[in-house]
C-alpha positions in Angstrom: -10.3 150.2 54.1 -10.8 146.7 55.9 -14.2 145.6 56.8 -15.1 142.4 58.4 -18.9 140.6 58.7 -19.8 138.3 61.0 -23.2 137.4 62.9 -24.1 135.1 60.3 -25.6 131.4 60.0 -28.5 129.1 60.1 -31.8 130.1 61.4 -35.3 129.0 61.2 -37.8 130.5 59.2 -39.3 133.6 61.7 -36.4 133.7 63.4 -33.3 136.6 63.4 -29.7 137.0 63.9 -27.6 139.8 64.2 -24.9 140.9 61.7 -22.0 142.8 62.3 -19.2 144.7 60.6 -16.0 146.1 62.1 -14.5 149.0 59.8 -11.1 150.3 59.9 -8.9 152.7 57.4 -10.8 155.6 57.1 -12.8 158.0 58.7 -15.9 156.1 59.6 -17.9 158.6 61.6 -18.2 160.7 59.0 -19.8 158.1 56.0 -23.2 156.4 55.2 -22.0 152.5 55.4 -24.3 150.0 53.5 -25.0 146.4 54.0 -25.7 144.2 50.8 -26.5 141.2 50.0 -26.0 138.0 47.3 -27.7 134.8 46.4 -26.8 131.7 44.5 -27.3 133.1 41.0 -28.8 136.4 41.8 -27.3 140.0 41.3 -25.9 142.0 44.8 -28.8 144.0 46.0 -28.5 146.8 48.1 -30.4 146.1 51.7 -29.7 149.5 53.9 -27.9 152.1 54.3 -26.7 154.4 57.5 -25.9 157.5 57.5 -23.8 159.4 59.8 -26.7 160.7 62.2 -27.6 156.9 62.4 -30.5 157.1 59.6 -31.5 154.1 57.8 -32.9 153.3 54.3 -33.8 149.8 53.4 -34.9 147.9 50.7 -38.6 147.6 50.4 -38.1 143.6 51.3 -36.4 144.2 54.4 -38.6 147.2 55.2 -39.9 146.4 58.7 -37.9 143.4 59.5 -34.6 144.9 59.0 -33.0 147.7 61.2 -29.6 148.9 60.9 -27.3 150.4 63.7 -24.1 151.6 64.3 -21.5 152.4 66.7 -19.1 155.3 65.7 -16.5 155.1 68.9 -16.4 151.4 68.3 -16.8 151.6 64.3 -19.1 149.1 64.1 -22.4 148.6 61.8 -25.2 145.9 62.9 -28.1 144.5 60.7 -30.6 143.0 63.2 -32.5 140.6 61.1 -35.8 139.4 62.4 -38.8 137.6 61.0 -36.3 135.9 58.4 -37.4 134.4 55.3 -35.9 131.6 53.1 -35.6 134.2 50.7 -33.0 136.3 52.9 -31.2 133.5 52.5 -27.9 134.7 50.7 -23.9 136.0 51.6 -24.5 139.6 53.5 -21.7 142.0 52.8 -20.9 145.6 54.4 -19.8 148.4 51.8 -18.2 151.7 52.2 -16.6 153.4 49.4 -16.5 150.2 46.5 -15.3 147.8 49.1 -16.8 144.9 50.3 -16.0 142.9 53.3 -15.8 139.1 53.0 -19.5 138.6 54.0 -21.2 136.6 55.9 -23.4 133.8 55.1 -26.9 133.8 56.0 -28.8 130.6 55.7 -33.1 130.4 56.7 -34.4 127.3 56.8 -36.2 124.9 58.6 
């Protein structure tokens, strides 16, 4: 499984930014992929999840502002971001089975 973040960096408070991960290694059609997220002192929290069919789930504080997609042929997963917060501010990773990506940092402020 490799999976690689980018998309992220500095960004006013109200703005957005797009993240994406490229997966390879395993069937990625077929899995729900998940995008999480880390600040400075702070546990990893889960922000959304896609399934297959493209469904999201997100975490109540991205609920509205936060809309995952994906690609299948390209096997590619996007957070679009928008209305950012200094509290988004933290490393965004992409999961699929237990493996994280390297992340990619997200920074809102003004």
């Amino acid at each position: 499984v490799l999976l690689v973040e980018s998309g992220g960096g500095l960004v006013q408070p109200g703005g957005s930014l797009r993240l994406s991960c490229e997966a390879s290694g395993f069937p990625f059609s077929q899995f729900t992929m998940r995008w999480y997220r880390q600040a400075p002192g702070k546990a990893r929290e889960l922000v959304a999840s896609i399934n297959s069919n493209g469904d999201g789930i997100y975490n109540p504080d991205v609920e509205g502002r936060f809309t995952a997609f994906r690609d299948n042929v390209k096997q590619t997963v996007d957070l679009q971001m928008k209305s950012l917060k200094a509290e988004d501010t933290a490393m965004y990773f992409c999961e699929f089975g237990g493996s994280f990506g390297q992340g990619t940092q997200v920074t809102v402020s003004s």
